[in-house]
C-alpha positions in Angstrom: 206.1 0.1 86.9 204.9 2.6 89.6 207.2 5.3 91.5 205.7 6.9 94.7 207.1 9.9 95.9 206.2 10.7 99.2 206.9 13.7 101.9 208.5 12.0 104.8 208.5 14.9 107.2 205.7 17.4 107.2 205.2 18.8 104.1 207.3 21.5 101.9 210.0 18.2 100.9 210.7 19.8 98.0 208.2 16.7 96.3 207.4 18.7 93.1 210.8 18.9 91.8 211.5 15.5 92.5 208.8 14.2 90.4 210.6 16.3 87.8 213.1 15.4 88.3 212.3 11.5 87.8 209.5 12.4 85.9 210.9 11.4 82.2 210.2 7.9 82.2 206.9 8.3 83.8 204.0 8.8 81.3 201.5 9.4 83.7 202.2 11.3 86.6 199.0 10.8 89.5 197.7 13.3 92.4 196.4 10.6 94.8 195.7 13.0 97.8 194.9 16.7 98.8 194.0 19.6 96.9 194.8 23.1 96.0 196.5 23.6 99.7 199.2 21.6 97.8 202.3 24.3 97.1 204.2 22.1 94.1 207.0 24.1 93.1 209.3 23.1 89.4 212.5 25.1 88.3 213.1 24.5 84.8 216.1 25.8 83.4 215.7 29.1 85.6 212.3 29.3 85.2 210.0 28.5 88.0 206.5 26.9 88.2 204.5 27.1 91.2 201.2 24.6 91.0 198.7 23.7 93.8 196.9 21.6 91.9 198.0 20.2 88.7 200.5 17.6 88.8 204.2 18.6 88.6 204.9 16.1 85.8 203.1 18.7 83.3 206.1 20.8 82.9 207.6 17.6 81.2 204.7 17.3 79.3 203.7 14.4 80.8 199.3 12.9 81.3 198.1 14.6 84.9 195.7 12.5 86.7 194.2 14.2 89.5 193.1 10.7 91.6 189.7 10.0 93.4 191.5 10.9 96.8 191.5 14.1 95.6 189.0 16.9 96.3 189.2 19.4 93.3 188.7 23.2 93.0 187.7 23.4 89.6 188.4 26.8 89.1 192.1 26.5 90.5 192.3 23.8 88.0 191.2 25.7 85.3 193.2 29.0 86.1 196.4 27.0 86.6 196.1 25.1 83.3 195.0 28.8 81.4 198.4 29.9 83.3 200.5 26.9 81.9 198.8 27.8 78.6 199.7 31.5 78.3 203.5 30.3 79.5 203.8 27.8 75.9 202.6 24.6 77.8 200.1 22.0 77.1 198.9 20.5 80.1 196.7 17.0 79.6 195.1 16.8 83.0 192.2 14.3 83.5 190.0 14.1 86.8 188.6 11.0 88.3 185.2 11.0 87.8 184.5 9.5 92.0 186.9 13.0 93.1 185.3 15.2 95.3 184.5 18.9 94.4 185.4 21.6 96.0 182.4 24.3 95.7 182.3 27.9 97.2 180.7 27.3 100.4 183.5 24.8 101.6 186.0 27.5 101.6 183.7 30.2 103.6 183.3 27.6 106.4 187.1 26.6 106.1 187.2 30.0 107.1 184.8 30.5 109.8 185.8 27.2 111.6 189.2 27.9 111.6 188.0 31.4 113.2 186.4 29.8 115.7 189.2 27.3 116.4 191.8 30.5 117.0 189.5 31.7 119.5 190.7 28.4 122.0 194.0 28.3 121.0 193.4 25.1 119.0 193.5 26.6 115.0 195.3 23.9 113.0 196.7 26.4 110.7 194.6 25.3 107.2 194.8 27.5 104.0 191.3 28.3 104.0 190.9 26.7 100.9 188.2 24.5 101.6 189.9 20.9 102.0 188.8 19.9 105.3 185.0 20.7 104.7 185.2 18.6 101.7 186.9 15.8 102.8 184.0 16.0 105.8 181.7 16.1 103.6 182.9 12.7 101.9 182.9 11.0 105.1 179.1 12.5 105.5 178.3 10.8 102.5 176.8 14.4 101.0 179.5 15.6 99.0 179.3 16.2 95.3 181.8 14.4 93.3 183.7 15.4 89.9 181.1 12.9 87.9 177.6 14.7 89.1 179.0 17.6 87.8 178.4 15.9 84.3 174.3 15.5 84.7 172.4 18.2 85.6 169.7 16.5 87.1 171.9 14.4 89.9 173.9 17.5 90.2 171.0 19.8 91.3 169.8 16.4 93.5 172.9 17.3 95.5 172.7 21.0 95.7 169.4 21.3 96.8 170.2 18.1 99.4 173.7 19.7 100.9 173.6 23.5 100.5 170.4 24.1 103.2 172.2 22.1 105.9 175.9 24.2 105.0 173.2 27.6 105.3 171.9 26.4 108.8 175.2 25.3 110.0 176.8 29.3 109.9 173.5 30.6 111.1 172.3 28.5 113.6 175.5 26.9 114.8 178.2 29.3 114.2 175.7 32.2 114.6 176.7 34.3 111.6 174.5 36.0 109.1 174.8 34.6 105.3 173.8 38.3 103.9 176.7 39.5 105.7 179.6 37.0 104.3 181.6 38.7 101.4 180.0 36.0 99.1 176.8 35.2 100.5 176.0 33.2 97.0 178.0 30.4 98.7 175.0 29.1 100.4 172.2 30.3 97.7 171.2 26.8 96.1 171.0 28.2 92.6 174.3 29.8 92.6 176.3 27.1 93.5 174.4 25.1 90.8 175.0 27.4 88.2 178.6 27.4 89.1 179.1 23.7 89.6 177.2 23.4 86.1 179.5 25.3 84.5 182.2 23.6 85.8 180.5 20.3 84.3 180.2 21.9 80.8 184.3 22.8 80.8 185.4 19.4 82.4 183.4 17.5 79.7 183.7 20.1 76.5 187.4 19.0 77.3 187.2 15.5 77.6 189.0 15.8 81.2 187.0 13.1 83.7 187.6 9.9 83.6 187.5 6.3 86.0 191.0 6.9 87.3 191.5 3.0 88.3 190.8 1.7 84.7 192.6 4.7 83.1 195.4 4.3 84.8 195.4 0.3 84.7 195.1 0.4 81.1 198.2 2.7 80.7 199.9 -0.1 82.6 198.8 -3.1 80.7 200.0 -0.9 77.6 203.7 -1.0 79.4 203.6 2.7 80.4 204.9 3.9 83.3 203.2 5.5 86.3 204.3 8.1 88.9 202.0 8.9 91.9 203.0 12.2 93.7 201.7 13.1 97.5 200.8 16.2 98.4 201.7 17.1 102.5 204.3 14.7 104.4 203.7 11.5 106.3 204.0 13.4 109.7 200.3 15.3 108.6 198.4 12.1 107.6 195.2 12.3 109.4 196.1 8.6 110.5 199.9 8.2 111.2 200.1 12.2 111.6 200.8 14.5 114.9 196.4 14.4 115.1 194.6 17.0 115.1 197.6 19.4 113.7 197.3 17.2 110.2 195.4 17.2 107.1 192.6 15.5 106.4 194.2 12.9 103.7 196.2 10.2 103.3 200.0 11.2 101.8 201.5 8.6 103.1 202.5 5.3 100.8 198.9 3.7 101.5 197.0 6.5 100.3 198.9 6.2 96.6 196.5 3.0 96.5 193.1 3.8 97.6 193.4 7.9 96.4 194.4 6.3 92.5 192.6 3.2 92.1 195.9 1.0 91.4 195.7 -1.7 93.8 198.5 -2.0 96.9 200.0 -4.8 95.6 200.8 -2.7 92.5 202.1 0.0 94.3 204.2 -2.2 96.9 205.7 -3.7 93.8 207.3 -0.5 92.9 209.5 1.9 94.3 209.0 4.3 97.1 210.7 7.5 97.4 210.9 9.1 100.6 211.6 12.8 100.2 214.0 14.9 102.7 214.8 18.4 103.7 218.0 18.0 105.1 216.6 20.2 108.1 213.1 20.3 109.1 210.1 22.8 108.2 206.3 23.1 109.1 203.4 25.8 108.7 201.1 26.1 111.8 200.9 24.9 115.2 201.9 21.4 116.8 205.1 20.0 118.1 208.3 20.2 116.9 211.2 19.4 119.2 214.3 20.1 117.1 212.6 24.3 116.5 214.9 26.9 116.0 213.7 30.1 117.4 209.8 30.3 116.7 207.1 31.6 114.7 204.8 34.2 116.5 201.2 33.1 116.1 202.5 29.2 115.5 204.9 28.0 117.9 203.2 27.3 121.4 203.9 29.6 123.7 207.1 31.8 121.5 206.8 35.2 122.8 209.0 36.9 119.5 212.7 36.2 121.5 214.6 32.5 121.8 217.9 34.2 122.1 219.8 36.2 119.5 221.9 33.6 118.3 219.3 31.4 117.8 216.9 33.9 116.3 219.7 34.7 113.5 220.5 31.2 113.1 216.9 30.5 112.4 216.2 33.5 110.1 219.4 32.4 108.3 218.2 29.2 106.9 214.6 30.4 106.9 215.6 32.9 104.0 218.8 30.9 102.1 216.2 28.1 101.8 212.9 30.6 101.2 210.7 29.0 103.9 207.5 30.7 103.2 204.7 28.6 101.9 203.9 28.4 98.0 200.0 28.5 98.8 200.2 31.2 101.5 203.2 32.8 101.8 203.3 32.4 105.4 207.3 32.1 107.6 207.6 28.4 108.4 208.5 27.4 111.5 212.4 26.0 111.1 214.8 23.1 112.7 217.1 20.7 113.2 216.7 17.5 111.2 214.6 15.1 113.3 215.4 11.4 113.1 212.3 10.1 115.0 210.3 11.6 112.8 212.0 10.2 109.9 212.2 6.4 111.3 208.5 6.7 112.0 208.1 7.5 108.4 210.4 5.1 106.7 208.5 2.1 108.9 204.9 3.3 107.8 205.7 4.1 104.4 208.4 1.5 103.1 210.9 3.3 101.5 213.3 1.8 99.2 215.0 5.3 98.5 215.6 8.4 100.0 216.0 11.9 98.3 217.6 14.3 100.6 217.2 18.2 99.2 218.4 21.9 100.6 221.5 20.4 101.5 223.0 23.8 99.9 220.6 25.7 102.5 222.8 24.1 105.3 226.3 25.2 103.8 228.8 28.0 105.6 227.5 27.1 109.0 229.8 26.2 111.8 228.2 23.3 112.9 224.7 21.5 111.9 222.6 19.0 114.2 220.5 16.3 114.2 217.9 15.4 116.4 219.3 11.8 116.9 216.5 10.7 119.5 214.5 12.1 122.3 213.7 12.0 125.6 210.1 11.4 127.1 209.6 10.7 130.9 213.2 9.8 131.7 214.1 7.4 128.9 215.9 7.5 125.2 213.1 6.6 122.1 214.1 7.0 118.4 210.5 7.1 117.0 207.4 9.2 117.4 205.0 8.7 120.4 201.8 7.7 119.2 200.0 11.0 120.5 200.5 14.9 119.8 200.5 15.2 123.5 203.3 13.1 124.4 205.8 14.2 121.4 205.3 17.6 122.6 206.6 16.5 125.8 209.5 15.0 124.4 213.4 17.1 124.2 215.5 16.4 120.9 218.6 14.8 121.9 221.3 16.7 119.4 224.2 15.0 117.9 226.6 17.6 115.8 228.4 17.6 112.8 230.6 19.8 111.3 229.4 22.2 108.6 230.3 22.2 105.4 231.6 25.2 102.7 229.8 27.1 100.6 230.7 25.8 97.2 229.7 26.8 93.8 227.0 24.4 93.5 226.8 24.7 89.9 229.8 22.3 89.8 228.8 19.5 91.4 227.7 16.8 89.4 228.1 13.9 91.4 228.0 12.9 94.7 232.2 12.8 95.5 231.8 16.6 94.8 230.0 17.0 97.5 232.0 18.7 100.5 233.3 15.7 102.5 231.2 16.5 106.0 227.9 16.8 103.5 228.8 13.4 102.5 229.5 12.3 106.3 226.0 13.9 107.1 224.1 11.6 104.5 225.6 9.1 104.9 224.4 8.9 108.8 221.1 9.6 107.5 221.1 6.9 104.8 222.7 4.2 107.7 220.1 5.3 110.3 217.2 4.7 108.3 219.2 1.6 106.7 217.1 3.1 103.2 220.0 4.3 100.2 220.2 7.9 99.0 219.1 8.3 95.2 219.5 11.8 94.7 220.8 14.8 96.5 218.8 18.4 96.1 221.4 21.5 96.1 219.7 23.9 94.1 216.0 24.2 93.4 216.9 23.5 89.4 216.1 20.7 87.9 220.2 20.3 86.9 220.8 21.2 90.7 220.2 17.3 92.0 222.7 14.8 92.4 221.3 11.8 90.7 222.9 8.4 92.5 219.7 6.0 91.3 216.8 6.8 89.3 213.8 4.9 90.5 213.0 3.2 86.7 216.5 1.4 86.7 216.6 -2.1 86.8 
């Protein structure tokens, strides 16, 4: 069977250790989407993994399949899997041979664009790591996929076809001198072959590519099981996303499909698992109308003061729950749990089970809210406006709870240990969303989760 594990808010879920967590029945755990801006973090027995790229199931030892929906860095593959080495693992990662690549000059404009874009007050807030100009470059129909990289003769087809018009774009449109970029050989035709060569020669000497549809419909017909993991949340697809403030994939349910090969009848036959912070995060600019306090330099218009109390509230469950990003290590903007948001992401992506993490993060304050629904032009609505512009004009209408203790979390094992008005707070989640609750995050340990359903039972 297949398992789906998507982010249902916008990004930073806690995902990674959810595949873990799930991920010992699996036998093949899939990357359908995204790239290395993915921040994938494991805790294993007090010892932590952090991977942008490979998939989270190889701390169990489980077959990594980076999908075609991918676009690949090969050298952050190849440094994460050296790390996993040097740290007693043995990752078995294979790459579908129609991926995207990555290559040098894809991360110098990420840069320069994103430059540009700060200058109007419209950055989107990427991590420079080249995902956008890729994916671009797929919908241009010159981009250089995983499988060239294995024949030198298509492969320097493509260089010599792409890396002129990437030279002319920073001179003659952003008007920037290549000699005077710290790596100028990002735009030098034989450079970037020699490099993307080389990255041909490792994939292949270790027998990494592959046709991720038939691979992983083989593993099926054999009776294994398959878990695809999303990178991002629903709420930055570039479709049913807060456009432009989203990435420039698919993480939603759908993409599991066309970024993997397995067809969506497949998918919709299995499970999908709708992760949850049990408040709400996000890197970068856009709405968000349940905020705490702000981020200078994110949220529109925050000046650096939203109050005291607010300010401390918001620092509080920024540093119990560590809200800077894996990839960059950037503050993420923090608030209330947002309901709209989360209806709008059950609806587009199906799912049959919610798991609801950082509940811990939440514990020993007074009160904690929700926003229930909001208010746009004078009238109630429970889900997200279908444009950026209007859900930033919409106000968060809180409902509150009482808090709940801080416990030794180490003890609780199943779900009546959790403190009764944790329970009560779930349990208005789970109704709202009419989707049940199959595990409950409160630690970042793998033997930190409150398991109520696993995914693989029948």
């Amino acid at each position: 069977m297949t398992v789906t594990i998507v982010g249902s808010q916008l990004g930073d879920e806690g995902k990674g250790g959810v595949v873990d967590l799930y991920g010992d029945p699996a036998d093949v755990v899939v990357r359908y989407q995204g790239g290395d801006n993915a921040g994938h973090t494991v805790v294993e027995d007090g010892t932590e993994y952090k991977l942008s790229l490979v998939p989270s199931g190889a701390v169990r030892g489980k077959v990594g399949v980076l999908g075609n929906g991918c676009v690949v860095n090969p050298a952050t593959l190849f440094e994460e899997m050296d790390g996993l080495r040097e740290r007693g693992l043995e990752p078995d990662v294979r790459v579908a041979e129609r991926a995207h690549v990555i290559l040098p000059y894809h991360r110098v404009l990420d840069g320069i664009e994103e430059d540009v874009k700060s200058e109007t007050d419209s950055a989107v807030g990427t991590t420079g790591r080249g995902i956008g100009p890729t994916y671009e470059d797929k919908a241009g129909r010159r981009g250089v996929r995983v499988g060239d990289l294995l024949d030198e003769d298509v492969l320097r087809d493509r260089i010599e076809y792409v890396v002129p018009q990437k030279r002319a774009l920073v001179e003659d449109v952003y008007g920037v001198d290549v000699d005077d970029l710290e790596n100028p050989d990002a735009f030098d035709v034989d450079a970037v072959f020699e490099t993307a060569r080389e990255y041909g020669e490792r994939l292949a000497a270790e027998d990494m590519t592959v046709d991720a549809g038939n691979f992983l419909a083989e593993k099926r017909a054999n009776g294994e099981n398959v878990m695809l993991e999303g990178a991002q949340g629903t709420v930055i697809d570039i479709d049913h996303g807060n456009y432009p403030y989203v990435t420039s994939s698919n993480p939603t349910a759908g993409g599991a499909a066309t970024g993997s090969g397995l067809a969506p009848t497949v998918i919709g036959q299995g499970e999908v698992v709708g992760i949850v912070k049990a408040y709400l995060t996000r890197v970068g600019r856009g709405p968000l109308p349940t905020e705490l306090a702000g981020v200078e330099g994110q949220t529109p218009g925050y000046d650096g003061h939203a109050g005291d109390d607010e300010e401390e509230l918001a620092t509080y469950i920024r540093d119990e729950g560590g809200e800077y990003g894996t990839v960059t290590g950037r503050p993420r903007r923090v608030g209330w749990l947002d309901l709209p948001m989360l209806r709008h992401s059950t609806r587009v992506n199906g799912f049959t089970g919610l798991a609801v993490n950082h509940v811990d993060v939440l514990a020993g304050l007074d009160e904690v809210k929700v926003g229930d629904s909001y208010t746009l032009d004078g009238e109630e609505i429970e889900t997200l406006p279908s444009t950026t512009e209007k859900w930033a004009e919409c106000e968060a209408n809180l409902r509150t709870f009482d808090g709940w203790p801080e416990v030794d979390w180490d003890d609780v094992d199943d779900y009546a240990d959790l403190p009764e008005n944790a329970r009560a707070y779930l349990e208005y989640v789970s109704d709202e969303l009419e989707t049940d609750i199959y595990a409950v995050g409160v630690g970042p340990d793998r033997d930190q989760t409150v398991v109520l359903e696993s995914p693989y039972d029948d």
